[in-house]
N, C-alpha and C positions, 0 to 999 in steps of 0.2 A: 563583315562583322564576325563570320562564322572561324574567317582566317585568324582574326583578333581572337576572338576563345579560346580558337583550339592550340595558337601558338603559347600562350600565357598558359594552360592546363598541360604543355609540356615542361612547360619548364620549372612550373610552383604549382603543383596539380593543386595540394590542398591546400593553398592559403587562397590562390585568385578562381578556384572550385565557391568556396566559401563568400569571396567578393560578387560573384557573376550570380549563387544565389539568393544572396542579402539583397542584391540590384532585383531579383524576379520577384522577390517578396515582398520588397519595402511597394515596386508598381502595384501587386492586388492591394497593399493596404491602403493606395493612392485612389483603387477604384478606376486604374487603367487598367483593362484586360488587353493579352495580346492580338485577340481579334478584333476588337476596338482602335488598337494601333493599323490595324492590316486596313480595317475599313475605311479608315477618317477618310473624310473629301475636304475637308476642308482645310487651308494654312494658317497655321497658328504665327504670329508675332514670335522672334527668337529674342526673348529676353534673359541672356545667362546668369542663371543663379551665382554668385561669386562664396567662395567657400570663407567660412567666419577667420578672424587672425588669431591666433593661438594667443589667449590673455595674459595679460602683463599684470604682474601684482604691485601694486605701488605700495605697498605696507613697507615700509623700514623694518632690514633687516636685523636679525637679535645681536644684540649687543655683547662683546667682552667687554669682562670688568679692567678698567684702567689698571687695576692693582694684580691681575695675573704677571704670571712668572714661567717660564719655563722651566724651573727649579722649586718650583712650590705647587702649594694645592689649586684646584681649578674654582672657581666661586660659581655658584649657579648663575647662568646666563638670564638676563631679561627676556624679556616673552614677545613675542609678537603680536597681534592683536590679531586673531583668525574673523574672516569675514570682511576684510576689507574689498572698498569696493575695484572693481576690476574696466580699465580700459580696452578700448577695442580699435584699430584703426582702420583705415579703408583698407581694404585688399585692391591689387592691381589688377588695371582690364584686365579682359579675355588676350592671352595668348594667342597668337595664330602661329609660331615656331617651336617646339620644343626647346631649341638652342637658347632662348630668351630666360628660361629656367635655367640659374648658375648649378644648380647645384646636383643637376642632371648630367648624369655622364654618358657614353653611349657603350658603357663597361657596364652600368648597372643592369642588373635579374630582367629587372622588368619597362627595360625604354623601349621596346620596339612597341608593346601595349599603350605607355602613355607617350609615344610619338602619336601614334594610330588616335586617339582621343583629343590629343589637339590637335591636330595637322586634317584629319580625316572627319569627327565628330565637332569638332569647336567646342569639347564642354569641357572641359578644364582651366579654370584662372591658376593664378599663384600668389604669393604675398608680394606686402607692398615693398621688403627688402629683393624682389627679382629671386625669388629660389621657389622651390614645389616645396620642402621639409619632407619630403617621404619616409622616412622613419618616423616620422612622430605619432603618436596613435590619435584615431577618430573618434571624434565625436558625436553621437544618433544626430545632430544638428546638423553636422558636416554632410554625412552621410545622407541625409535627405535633401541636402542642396545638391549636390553633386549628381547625384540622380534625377531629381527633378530637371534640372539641366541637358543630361544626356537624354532624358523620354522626350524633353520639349525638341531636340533637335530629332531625337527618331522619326517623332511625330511631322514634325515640318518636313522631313525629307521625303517621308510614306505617301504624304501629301501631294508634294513636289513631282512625284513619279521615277523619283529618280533610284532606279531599281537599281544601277550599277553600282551604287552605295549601300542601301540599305538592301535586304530581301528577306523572302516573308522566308527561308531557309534559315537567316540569323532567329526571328523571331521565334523558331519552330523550334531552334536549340535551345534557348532561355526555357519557352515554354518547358519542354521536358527536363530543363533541370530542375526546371522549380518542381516539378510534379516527383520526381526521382527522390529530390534533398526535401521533400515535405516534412517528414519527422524530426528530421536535424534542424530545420528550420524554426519548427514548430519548440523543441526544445529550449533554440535558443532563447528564443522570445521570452520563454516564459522564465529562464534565468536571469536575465537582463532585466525585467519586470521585479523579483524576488529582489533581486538588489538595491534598484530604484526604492523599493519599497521599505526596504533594510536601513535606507542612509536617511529616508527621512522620517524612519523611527527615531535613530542615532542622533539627528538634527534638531526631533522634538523634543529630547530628553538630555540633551549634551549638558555638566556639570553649567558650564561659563564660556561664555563667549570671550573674556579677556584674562581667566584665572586659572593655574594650570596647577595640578593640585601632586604634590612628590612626597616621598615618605621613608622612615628606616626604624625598624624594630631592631631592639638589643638584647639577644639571651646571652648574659654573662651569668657563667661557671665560677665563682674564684675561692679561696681558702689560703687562709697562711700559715707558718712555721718556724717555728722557735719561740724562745720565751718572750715574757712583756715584757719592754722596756722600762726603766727605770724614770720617772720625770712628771713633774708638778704637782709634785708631793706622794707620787702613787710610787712604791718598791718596784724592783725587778720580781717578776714571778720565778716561778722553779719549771714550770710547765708552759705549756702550747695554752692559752686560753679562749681561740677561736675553732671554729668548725665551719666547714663548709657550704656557701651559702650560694643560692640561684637565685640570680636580681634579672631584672626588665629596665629598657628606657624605651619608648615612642615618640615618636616625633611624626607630624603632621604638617606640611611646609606649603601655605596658600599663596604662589606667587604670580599677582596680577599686574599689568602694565596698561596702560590707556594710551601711551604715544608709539610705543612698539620699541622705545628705550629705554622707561624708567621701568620701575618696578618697585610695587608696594608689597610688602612679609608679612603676615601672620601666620606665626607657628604656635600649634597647641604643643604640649608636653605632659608625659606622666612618667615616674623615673621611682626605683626603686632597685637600687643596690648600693652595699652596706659601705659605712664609712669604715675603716680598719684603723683611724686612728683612736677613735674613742679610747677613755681610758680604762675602760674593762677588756679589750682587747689589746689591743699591740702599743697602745699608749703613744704612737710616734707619726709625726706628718708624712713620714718618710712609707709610710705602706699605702697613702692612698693611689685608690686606680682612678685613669683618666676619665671616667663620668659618674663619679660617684656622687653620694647628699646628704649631706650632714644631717638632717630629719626628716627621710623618706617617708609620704606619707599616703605614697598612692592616688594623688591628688591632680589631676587633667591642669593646668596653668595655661594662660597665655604667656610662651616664655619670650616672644619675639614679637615684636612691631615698629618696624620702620620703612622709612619710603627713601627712595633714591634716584636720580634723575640727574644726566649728562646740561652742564652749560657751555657750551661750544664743543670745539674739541678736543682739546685738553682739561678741561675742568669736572671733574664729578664730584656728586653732594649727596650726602646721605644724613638724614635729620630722622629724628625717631624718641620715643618718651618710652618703650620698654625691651629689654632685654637686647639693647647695642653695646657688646662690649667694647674693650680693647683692643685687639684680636680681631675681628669681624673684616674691617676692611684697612689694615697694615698689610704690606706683604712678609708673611711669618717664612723665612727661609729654615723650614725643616719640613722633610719628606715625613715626616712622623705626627705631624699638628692635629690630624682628624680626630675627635674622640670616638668615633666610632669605627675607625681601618684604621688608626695609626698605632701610637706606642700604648702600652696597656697601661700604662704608670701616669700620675698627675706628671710628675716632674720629667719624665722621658719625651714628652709631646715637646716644649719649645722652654723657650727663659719664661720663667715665672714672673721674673721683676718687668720688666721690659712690657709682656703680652695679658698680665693681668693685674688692677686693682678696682677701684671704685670706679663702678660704672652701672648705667642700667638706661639714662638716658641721654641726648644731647646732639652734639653735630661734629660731623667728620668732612674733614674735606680730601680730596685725591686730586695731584696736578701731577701733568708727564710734559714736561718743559722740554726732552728730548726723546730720541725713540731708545736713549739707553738706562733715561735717568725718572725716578719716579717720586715724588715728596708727597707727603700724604700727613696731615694734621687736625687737629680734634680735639673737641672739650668733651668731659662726661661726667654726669652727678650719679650719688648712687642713690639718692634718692628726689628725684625731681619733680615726684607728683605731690610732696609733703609741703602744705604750707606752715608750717609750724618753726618756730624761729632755730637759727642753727642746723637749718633743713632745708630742701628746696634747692631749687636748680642752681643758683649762683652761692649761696650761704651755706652748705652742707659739703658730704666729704663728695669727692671730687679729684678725677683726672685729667691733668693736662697734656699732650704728649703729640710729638712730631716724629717723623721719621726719613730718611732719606734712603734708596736704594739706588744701585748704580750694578748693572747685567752687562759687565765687560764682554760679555759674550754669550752665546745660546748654553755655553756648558761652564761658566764660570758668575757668582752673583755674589756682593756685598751689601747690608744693611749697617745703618749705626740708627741707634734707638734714643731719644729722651723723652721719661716721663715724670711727670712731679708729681706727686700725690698727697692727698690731703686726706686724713681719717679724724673721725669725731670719736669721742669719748667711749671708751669700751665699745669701739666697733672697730679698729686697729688689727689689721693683716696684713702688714709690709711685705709680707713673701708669699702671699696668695696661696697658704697653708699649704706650703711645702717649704724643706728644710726641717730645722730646729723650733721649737717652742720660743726659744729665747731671741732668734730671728722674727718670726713672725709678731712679736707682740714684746718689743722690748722694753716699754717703759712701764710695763704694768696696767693698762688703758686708760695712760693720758694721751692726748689730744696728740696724733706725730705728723710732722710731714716726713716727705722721701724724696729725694731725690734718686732716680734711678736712670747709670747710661747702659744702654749693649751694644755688643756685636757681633754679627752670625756673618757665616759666611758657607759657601756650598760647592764643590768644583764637583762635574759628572766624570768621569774619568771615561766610560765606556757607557754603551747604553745598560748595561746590566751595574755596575758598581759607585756609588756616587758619597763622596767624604763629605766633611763638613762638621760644624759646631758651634757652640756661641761663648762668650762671655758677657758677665755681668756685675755692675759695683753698683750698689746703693749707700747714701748716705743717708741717715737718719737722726731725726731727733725731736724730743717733747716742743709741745705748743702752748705751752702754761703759763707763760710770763716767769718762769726762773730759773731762763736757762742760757747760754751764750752761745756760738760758733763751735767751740770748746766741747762743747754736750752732743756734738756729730758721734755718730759710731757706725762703723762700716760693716757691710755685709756682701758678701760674693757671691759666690755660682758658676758654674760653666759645664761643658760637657763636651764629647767627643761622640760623632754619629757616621755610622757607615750603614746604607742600604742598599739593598739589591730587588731593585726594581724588575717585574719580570722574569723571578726568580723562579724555576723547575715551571712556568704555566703564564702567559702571558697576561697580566693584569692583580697577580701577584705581589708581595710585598714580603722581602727579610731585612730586619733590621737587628742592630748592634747600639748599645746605647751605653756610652761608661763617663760617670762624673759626680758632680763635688754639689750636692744639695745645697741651698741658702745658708750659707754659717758668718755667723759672727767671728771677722777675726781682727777687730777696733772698739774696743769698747768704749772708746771717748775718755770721760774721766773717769770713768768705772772700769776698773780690768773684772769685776767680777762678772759684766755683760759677756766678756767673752767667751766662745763654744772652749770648755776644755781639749775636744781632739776634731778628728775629722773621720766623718763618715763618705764611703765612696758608694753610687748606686751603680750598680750592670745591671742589663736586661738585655734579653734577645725577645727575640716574639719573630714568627713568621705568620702574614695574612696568604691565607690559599682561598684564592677565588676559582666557585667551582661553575661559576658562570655570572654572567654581566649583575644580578641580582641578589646572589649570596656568596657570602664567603666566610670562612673559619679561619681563628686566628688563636691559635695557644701560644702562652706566652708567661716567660716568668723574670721577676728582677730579684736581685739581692740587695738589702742594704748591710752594709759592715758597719759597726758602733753605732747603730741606731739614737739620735738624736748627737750627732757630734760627741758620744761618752764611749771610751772603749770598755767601761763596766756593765754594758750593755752586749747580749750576745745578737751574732748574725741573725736575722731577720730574712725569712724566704718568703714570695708572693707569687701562686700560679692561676692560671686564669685561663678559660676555656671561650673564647668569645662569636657568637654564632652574630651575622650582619644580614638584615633581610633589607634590603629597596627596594622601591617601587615607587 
């Protein structure tokens, strides 16, 4: 045994220094002393402790969302369920060859020690797959079988008298190592101890065993320039009539699972930064930023609640009664969709007609019928919890909307969008307040539907540069009883997007945004419905991520003729935007 030491302390002095006196320390706390070994007269029974099987977790692994894209945003994954119970299988006999160990080389540091251990001690088994796992780290469980093991065979052999095996010379080195490494020994323990004792504070106090709790604060910077625009009955001004404003959004995102696939949302919210269309300010749909609120009010909401849950394996469901938009789970092909990293502008993030109107509650369905092709469809009220007539989940305004994607490839992806939509009485926002005035609310707020189709499309060219863009046609018209086919009036949109992913810092974001707001250019039987001219938006914005957690993102758009009127001067919008997660 002395040769077995000293060979192993040549060649890994401190790791198998640190094994030989874990092995002298774990025997005092066993209450074997080494002259207790030297003395025994007596033969113990060899019954080898077998070392435990490194556990298997049978929880079902986290889930992607059927609706990712390698060209689009990433949707938070479903949860695992921590805690799940753990199997354990038999371990194989005792070895009596080392060679029976696959995975033992006679190349590896340390075989001549664990030949020596099985061949000469018999206390080493292996798993029931025929390998040892020698890289894998120990367990204080492991480690006191293993040991118990090799004393019980010390012991029978001290017994035995068989000195040409064991001698009281091995026994005399352990003893002095333990006595030498008493301090280091003595330290470990008690760190080992502090830990133990750490995890099951950590254990006592853990938030949820199935609910994992994520989050994003928003310091947005923004201010705008140039004069008011002219429109709904408000004059162009002579001056700048805004100043510079610092808004907040929070978010709070509880996402729990009970199968270790689905996944239940509640997100709290509290959100406060300015609207720029207002008509004491810029007067025009065309300044607002991508997370802004029409009546900020500092107010915490429940903005989200819904559940979601895989039916085989192609089909996923997502059903929910608050804050399930449009948007939520379509696959949106723009690199710029996030309202919190993506483009600063309402209208810069994706199609407005296509990705938002009446919604709040209802059901979405996701199928992927091949690994290239993904259809994904959904009804939504916008107000479902209202029993009140003309209201309510089937009787009020209301989206209907399908979609189809097709990912000809890792770096190439096409959508077509249809959504119909149905608005009540003075609650009419066909262009999900962007574009023109006279887009979003053309009948004056009678009752409209819309018919809305798109199409976006994304090609990456390089890992750094990826194009792409969409279009968009709505039809629209009143729902009054005095109107015909004839009373359609069209409206557009579309846009052109270059970004550069990974741009100066890895996990970065520059984007390039240039296009044609929601305009009226079909007034049906009314040419007076139509946008007199065309207003164009640009934006750039760069996100610099200064690590996995925060990141800064200035950025500014222009709009030209503000509200489709070229009597209307250029409109400037800059914005300083700070992103905290956790």
């Amino acid at each position: 045994m002395t040769k077995i030491i000293l060979n192993v302390l040549k060649q890994t002095p401190g790791t198998f220094s640190l094994a030989a006196l874990l092995i002298a320390n774990s025997a005092l706390a066993n209450q074997v002393s080494v002259e207790q070994l030297a003395n025994a007269q007596n033969t113990n029974t060899n019954t080898t402790t077998q070392l435990p099987v490194e556990p298997q977790n049978d929880a079902a692994s986290e889930q992607e969302l059927p609706a990712d894209s390698r060209l689009q945003k990433l949707k938070d994954p479903s949860l695992q369920i921590p805690g799940s119970e753990l199997e354990q299988a038999d371990p194989m006999g005792q070895v009596t060859s080392v060679s029976q160990l696959s995975d033992v080389q006679p190349t590896d540091w340390a075989f001549q020690a664990l030949q020596s251990l099985v061949e000469r001690y018999g206390c080493i088994v292996g798993y029931p797959d025929g390998t040892y796992k020698g890289n894998r780290a120990m367990t204080r469980y492991e480690f006191a079988a293993g040991l118990n093991a090799c004393l019980d065979r010390i012991t029978e052999l001290i017994a035995a008298a068989t000195a040409d095996l064991v001698t009281r010379d091995d026994l005399a080195v352990l003893q002095r190592l333990q006595e030498e490494f008493a301090v280091e020994l003595a330290e470990l323990g008690g760190r080992v101890d502090a830990l133990e004792a750490r995890t099951a504070e950590l254990e006592a106090n853990q938030f949820s065993t199935t609910t994992k709790l994520n989050g994003e604060v928003l310091f947005w910077l923004t201010d705008t320039w140039g004069e008011r625009a002219g429109a709904r009955g408000v004059e162009q001004s002579e001056n700048d009539r805004t100043e510079a404003a610092l808004g907040y959004r929070v978010r709070l995102n509880f996402d729990t699972s009970f199968t270790g696939e689905d996944r239940l949302r509640t997100r709290l919210q509290a959100r406060d930064i300015p609207n720029w269309s207002s008509r004491d300010l810029t007067n025009t749909l065309m300044t607002r930023l991508g997370t802004d609120e029409s009546d900020p009010d500092d107010t915490v909401v429940l903005d989200k609640l819904f559940y979601e849950f895989p039916v085989g394996d192609k089909l996923n469901v997502i059903i929910g009664p608050q804050g399930v938009e449009v948007d939520d789970f379509q696959t949106v092909l723009s690199p710029f969709e996030s309202s919190g990293s993506g483009a600063t502008s309402r209208f810069g993030r994706y199609n407005p007609t296509a990705y938002r109107g009446p919604d709040d509650g209802g059901l979405i369905l996701q199928y992927t019928p091949a690994e290239k092709w993904q259809i994904n469809g959904g009804y939504l009220a916008g107000e479902p919890e209202s029993p009140r007539e003309g209201q309510g989940l089937f009787n009020g305004e209301h989206s209907a909307f399908g979609q189809v994607v097709f990912e000809a490839n890792p770096d190439l992806a096409f959508t077509v969008n249809y959504v119909r939509k149905y608005f009540i009485k003075d609650e009419v926002n066909v262009t999900a307040s962007t574009g023109s005035f006279r887009a979003r609310d053309p009948f004056d707020g009678r009752r409209t539907t819309a018919d809305n189709i798109g199409f976006e499309a994304q090609w990456r060219l390089n890992d750094h540069v990826q194009i792409g863009g969409w279009f968009g046609t709505t039809w629209a018209r009143p729902e009054d009883g005095n109107n015909d086919d004839d009373d359609d009036i069209t409206i557009i949109n579309g846009a052109f997007t270059i970004a550069f992913p990974d741009l100066f810092k890895d996990g970065s974001l520059g984007g390039i945004i240039v296009g044609v707001p929601p305009i009226v250019t079909d007034g049906g039987n009314d040419d007076n419905l139509k946008d007199p001219d065309t207003s164009v938006h640009i934006e750039v914005f760069y996100r610099y991520a200064i690590n996995d957690f925060i990141a800064i993102t200035p950025g500014l758009f222009v709009i030209t003729n503000p509200n489709h009127n070229d009597n209307n001067d250029t409109l400037w919008v800059g914005s300083l935007r700070t992103q905290f997660r956790f």
